[in-house]
C-alpha positions as CSV (number, residue, x, y, z in Angstrom):
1,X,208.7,161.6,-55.5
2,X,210.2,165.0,-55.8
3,X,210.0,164.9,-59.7
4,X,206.5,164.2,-59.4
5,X,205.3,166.8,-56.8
6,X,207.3,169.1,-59.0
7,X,205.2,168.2,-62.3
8,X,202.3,168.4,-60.5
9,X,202.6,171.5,-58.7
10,X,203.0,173.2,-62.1
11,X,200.1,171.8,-63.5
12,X,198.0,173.5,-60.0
13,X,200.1,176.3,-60.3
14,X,199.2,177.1,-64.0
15,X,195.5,176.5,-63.1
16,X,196.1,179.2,-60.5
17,X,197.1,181.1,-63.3
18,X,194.2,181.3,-65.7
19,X,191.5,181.3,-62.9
20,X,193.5,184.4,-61.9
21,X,194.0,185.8,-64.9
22,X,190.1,185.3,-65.6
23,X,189.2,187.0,-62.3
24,X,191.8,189.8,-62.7
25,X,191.8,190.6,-66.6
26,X,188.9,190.7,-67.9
27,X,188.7,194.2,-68.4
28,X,192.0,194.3,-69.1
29,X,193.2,195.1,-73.0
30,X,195.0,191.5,-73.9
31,X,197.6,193.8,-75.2
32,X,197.8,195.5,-72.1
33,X,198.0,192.1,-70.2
34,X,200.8,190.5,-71.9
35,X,203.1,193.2,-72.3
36,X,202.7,193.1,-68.2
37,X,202.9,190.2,-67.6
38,X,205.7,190.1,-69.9
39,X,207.4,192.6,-67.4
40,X,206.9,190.7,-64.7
41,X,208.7,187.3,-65.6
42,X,211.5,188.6,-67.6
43,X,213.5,190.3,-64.5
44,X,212.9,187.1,-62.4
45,X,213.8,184.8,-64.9
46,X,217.1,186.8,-65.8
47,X,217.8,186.8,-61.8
48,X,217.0,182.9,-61.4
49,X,220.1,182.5,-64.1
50,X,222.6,184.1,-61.7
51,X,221.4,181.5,-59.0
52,X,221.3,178.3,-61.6
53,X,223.9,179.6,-64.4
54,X,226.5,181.6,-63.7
55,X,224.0,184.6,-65.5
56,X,222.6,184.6,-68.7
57,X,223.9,182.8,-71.2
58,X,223.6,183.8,-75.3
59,X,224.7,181.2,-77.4
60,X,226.0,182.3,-81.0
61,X,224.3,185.3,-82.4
62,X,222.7,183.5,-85.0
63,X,220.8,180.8,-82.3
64,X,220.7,183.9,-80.2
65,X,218.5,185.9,-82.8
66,X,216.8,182.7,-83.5
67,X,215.8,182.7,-79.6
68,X,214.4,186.4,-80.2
69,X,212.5,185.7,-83.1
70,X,211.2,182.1,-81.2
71,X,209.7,184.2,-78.3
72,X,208.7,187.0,-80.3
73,X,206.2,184.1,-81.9
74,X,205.4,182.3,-79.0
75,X,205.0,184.7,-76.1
76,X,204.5,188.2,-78.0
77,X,202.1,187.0,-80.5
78,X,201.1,184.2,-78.8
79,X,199.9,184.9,-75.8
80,X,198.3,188.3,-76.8
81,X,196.2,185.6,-78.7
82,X,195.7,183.4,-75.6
83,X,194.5,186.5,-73.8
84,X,192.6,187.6,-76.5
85,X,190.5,184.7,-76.5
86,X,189.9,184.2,-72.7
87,X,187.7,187.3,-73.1
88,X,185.1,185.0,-74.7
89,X,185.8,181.4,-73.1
90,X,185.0,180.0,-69.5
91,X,188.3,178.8,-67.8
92,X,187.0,175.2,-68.0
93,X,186.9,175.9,-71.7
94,X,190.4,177.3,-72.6
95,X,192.1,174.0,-70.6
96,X,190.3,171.7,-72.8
97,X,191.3,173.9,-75.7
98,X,194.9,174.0,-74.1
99,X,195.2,170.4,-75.3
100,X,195.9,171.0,-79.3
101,X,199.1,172.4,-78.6
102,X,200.9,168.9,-78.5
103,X,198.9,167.5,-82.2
104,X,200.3,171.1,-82.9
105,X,204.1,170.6,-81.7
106,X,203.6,167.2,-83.9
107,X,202.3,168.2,-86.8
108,X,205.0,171.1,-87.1
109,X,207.7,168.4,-86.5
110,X,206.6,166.7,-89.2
111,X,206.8,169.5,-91.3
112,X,210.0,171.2,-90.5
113,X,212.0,168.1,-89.3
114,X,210.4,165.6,-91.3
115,X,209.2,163.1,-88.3
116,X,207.4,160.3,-88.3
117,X,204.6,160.5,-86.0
118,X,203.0,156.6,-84.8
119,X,199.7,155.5,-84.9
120,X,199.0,155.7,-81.6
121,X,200.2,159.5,-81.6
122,X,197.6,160.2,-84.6
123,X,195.0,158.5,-82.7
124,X,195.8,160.8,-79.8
125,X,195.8,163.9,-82.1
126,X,192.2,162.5,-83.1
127,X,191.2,162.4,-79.2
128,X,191.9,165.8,-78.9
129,X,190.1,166.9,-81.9
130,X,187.3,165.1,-81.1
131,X,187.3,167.2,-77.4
132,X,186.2,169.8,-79.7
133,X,183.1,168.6,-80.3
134,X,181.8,168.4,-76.9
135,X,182.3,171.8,-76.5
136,X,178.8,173.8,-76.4
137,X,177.7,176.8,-75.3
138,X,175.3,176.9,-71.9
139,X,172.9,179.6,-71.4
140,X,173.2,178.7,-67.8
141,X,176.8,179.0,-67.5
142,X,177.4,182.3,-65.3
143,X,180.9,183.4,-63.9
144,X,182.4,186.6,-62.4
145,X,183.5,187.7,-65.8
146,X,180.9,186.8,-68.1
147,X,177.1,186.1,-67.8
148,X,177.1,183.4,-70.6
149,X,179.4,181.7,-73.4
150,X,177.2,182.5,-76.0
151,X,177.2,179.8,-79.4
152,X,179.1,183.1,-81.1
153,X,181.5,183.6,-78.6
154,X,181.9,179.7,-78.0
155,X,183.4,179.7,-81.9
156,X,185.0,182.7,-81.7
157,X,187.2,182.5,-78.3
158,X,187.5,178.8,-80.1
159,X,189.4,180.0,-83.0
160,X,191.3,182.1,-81.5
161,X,192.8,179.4,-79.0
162,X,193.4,177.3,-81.5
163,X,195.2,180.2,-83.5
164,X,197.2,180.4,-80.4
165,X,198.2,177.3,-79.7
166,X,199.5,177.0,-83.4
167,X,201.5,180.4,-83.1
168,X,202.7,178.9,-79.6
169,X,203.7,175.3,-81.0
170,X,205.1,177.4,-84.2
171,X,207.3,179.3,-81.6
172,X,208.6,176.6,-79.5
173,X,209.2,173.8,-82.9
174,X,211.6,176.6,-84.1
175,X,214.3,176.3,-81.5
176,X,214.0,172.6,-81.0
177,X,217.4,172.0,-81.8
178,X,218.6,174.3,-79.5
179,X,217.1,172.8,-75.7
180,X,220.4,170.6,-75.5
181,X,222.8,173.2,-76.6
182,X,221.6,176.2,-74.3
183,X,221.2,176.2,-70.5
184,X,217.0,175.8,-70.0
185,X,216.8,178.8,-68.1
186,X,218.9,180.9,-70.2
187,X,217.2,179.5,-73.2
188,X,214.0,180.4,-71.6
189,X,215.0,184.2,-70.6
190,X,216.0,184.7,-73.9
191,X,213.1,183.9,-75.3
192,X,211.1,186.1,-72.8
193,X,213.3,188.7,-73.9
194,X,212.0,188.3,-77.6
195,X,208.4,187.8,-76.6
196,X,208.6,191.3,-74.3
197,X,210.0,193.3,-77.5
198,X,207.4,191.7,-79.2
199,X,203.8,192.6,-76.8
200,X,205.8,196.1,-76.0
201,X,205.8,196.9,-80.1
202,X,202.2,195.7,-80.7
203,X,200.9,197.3,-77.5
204,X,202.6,200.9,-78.7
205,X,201.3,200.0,-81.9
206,X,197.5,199.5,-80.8
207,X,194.4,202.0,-80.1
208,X,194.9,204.1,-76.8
209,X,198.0,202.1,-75.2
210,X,198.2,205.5,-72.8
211,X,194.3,204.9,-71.6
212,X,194.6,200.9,-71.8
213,X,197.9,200.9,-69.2
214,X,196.1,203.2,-67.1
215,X,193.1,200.8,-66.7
216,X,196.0,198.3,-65.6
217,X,196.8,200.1,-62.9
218,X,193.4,201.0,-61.7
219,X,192.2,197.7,-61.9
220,X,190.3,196.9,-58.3
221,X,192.1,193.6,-58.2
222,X,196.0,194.5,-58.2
223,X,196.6,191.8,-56.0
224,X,195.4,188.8,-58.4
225,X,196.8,190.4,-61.4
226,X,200.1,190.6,-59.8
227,X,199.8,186.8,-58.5
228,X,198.4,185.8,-62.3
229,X,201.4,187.4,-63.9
230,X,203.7,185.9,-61.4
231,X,202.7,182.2,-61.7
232,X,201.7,181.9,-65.8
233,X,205.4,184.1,-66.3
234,X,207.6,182.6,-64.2
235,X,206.5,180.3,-61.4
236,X,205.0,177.7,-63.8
237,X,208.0,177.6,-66.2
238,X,210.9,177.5,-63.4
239,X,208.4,174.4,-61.8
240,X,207.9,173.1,-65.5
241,X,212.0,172.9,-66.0
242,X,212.5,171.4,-62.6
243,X,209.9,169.0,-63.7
244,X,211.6,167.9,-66.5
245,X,215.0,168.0,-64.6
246,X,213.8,165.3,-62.0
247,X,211.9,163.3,-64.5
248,X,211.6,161.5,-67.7
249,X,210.1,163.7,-70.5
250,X,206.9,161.4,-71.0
251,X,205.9,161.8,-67.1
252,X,206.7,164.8,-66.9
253,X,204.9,166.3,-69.8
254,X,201.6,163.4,-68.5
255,X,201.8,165.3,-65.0
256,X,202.0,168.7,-66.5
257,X,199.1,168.1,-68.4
258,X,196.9,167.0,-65.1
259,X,196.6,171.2,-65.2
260,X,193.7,170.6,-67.7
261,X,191.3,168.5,-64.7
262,X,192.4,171.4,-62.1
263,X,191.5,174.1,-64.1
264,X,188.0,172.3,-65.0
265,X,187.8,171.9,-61.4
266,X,188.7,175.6,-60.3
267,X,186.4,176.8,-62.7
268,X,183.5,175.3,-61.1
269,X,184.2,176.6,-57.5
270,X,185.9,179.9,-57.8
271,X,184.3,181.2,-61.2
272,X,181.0,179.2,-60.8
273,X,181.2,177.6,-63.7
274,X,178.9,174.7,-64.8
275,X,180.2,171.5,-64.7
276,X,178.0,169.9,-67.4
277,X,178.6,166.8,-69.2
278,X,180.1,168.1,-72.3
279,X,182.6,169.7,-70.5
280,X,183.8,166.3,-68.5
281,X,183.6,164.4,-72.1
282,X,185.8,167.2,-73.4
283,X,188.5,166.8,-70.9
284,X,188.2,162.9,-70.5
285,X,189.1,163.3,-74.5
286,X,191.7,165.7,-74.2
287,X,193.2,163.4,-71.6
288,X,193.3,160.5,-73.4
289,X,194.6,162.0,-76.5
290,X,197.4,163.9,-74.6
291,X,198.3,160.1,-72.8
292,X,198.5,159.0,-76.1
293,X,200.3,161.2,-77.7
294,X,203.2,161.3,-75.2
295,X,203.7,158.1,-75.2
């Protein structure tokens, strides 16, 4: 029962995350964003290790630079992506998208480890991908960010996820190995560690990073940016390894993935977004394939 209300709240506390990262960021440089959100989790994650593991613990320098490089990938690049393209997506939109990170994580595993995926895994990657196709653009989809998800932004915030969930699976896949042979929070701090070097170096390296971490801090809604950061950085990973602590793998990740229907759901009463039929295909789809897949 614990395990379960564990999983769960993740999945609500993600959702949390992007509504209040839609409501708080959208004028907010992506760049800008995830070097700060980076900032946020990495202290807290590094404290949580003294409480759960004795401190932070590196494994050998060569899995340790490994770690680096993993986050660098997956949070530094990653995310900036992620962020990038919820400038042109509804909410409901990027939790449906959300989905192609497991055919991702497959596919990948295949490649590097040489796995054999089942049928029934394929046919779950194919339920996803079909998702896809329900998504459509609605000229009377308003929000607090964005009047409309225009057909162009539609494909464009579209390719961009889906570029993001690749770099994302890529990052993760790398140090697969590893999740047995280093502490889970460690391992995870680590990895922040790599991603933060990483959105700190591209944010330097981008146009005005002076004038875009200004606007951060003059943003009208410190208060949700702070909470976004706080639950997408750290909350909802600590909850997400408790999760799979108190739980088998499959449930866990089947619970975690229940963040897709809140999300949908959150959308529609704290963004006003339109709950149209496409959108309730697209995350029926989603659903299915992710059930599938897991199991």
């Amino acid at each position: 029962m614990l395990g379960n209300s564990i999983a769960l709240l993740c999945a609500v506390t993600w959702s949390c995350a992007v509504i209040l990262l839609k409501l708080s960021g959208a004028r907010i440089e992506p760049l800008a964003l995830n070097l700060v959100k980076s900032l946020v989790g990495l202290p807290l994650l590094i404290l949580t290790t003294y409480v759960f593991e004795d401190g932070l613990q590196f494994p050998v320098a060569k899995d340790t630079v490994l770690l680096l490089t993993s986050g660098a990938i997956g949070i530094g690049i990653a995310d900036g992506i992620v962020l990038r393209a919820m400038r042109f997506l509804g909410a409901s939109h990027i939790a449906i998208l959300e989905c192609l990170f497991s055919p991702f994580v497959i596919l990948l595993s295949v490649l590097w480890f040489d796995e054999r995926p089942t049928a029934i895994m394929l046919l779950g990657g194919l339920f996803i991908l079909a998702s896809l196709l329900f998504l459509t653009p609605d000229a009377e989809e308003e929000n607090s960010t964005r009047k409309i998800v225009t057909r162009k932004e539609l494909t464009k915030g579209t390719i961009l996820m889906a570029g993001g969930m690749l770099t994302m699976a890529c990052g993760i896949v790398m140090v697969k190995p590893l999740f047995h042979a280093v502490p889970l929070v460690s391992l995870v701090s680590i990895r922040m560690i790599g991603g933060t070097i990483a959105a700190a170096t591209l944010f330097f390296l981008s146009k005005e990073p002076i004038s875009n971490i200004t606007n951060v801090f003059k943003t009208p809604h410190k208060l949700q940016l702070f909470a976004a950061c706080f639950f997408s950085s750290y909350m909802s990973i600590i909850l997400w390894i408790a999760g799979y602590k108190y739980l088998q793998a499959t449930v866990a990740a089947l619970l975690n993935q229940t963040s897709t229907v809140f999300t949908v759901l959150l959308a529609v009463i704290f963004l006003k977004e339109k709950l149209t039929r496409g959108k309730i295909l697209a995350t029926i789809s989603a659903i299915i394939g992710v059930i599938l897949l897991t199991f």
